[in-house]
C-alpha positions, 0 to 999 in steps of 0.5 A, a space after each residue: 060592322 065595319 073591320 078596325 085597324 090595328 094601331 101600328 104603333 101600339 102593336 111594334 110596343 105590345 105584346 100579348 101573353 098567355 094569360 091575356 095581359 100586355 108585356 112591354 119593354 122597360 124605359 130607361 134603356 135606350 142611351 146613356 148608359 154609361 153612368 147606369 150600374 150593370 146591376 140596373 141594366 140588367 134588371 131592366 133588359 127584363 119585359 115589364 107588364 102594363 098595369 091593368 088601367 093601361 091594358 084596357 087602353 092597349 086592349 082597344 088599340 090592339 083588337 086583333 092580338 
């Protein structure tokens, strides 16, 4: 059987914990910031983690990691 490649886009996205699941980082981040509260933006610089039908799709796209 043939090797699989990695999702390029999927791996710079995803990362694999411990525990087998996948963090990710939180949307609403990147611009316009200005009219967010401190208090949100600071809640969002924490990573979320991908819910568990979203996973198995990561799963096949990341088979090396």
């Amino acid at each position: 059987m043939p090797k699989l490649k990695t999702n390029r886009g999927a791996a710079k996205r995803f990362r694999k914990t411990a525990s087998g699941k996948f963090k990710c980082r939180q949307s609403h981040r990147s611009h316009i910031l200005t009219k967010k509260s401190t208090k949100r933006k600071r809640a969002l610089r924490s990573p979320d983690h991908l819910e568990s039908s979203d996973a198995a799709l990561a799963r096949r796209l990341l088979p090396y990691i």
